[in-house]
C-alpha positions as CSV (number, residue, x, y, z in Angstrom):
1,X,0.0,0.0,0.0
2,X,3.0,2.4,0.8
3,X,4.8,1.6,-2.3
4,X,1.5,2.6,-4.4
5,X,0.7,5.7,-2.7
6,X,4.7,6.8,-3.1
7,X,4.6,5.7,-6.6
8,X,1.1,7.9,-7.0
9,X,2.9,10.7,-5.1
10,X,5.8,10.9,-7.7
11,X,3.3,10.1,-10.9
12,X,1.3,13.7,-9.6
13,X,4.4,15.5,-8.8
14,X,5.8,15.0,-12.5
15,X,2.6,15.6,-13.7
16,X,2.3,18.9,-11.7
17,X,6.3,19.6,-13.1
18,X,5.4,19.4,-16.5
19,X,2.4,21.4,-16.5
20,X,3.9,23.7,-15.3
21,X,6.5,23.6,-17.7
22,X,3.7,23.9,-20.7
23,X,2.3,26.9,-18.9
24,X,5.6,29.0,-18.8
25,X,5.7,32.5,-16.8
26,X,3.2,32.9,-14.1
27,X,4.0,36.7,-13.1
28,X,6.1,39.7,-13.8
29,X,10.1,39.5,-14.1
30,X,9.8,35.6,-15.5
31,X,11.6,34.0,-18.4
32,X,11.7,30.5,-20.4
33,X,14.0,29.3,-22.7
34,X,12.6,26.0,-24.2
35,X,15.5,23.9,-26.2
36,X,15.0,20.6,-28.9
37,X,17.1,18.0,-28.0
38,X,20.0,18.8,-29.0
39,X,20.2,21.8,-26.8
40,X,19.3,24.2,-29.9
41,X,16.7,27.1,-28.4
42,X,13.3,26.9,-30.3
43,X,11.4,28.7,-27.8
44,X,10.7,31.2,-25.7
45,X,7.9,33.4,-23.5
46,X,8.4,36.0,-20.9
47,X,6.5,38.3,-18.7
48,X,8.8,41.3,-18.5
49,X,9.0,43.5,-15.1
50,X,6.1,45.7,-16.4
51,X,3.7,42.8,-16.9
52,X,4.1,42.5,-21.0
53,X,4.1,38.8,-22.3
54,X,6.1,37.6,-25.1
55,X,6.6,34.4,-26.7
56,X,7.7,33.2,-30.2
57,X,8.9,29.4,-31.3
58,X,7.8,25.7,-30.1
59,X,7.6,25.2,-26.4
60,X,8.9,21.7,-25.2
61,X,9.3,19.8,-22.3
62,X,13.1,20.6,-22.2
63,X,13.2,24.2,-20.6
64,X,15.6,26.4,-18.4
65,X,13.7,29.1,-16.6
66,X,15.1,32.5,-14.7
67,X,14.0,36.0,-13.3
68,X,14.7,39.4,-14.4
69,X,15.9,41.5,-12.0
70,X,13.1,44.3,-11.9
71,X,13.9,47.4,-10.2
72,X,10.9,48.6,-7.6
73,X,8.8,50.5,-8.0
74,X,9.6,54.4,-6.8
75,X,7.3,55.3,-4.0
């Protein structure tokens, strides 16, 4: 029984990675780079620091992600 909850456990948490992954940036400052497999980019989509999305290309399950560094806002 504990080996098949576990096993369920990882099953949702890959599941849950790779939806992720398909869904790209979820807020402002956030990048993705999506590569084929031979490492060659083919895609990408971005929500810059001012909340303006971008994309162009194929978006794959191979995918390195990172954060712009957005100054704050002045008060």
């Amino acid at each position: 029984m504990r080996k098949t909850a576990f096993a369920l456990g990882l099953v949702a948490a890959a599941v849950a990675g790779y939806a992720f992954a398909a869904i790209g940036p979820t807020g402002p400052g956030q990048f993705y780079y999506y590569y084929d497999s031979t490492g060659k980019v083919v895609g990408y989509q971005a929500i810059d620091c001012h909340g303006n999305y971008s994309s162009w290309g194929k978006f794959t399950k191979n995918y390195a992600d990172g954060y712009f560094i957005c100054d704050p806002d002045p008060i």
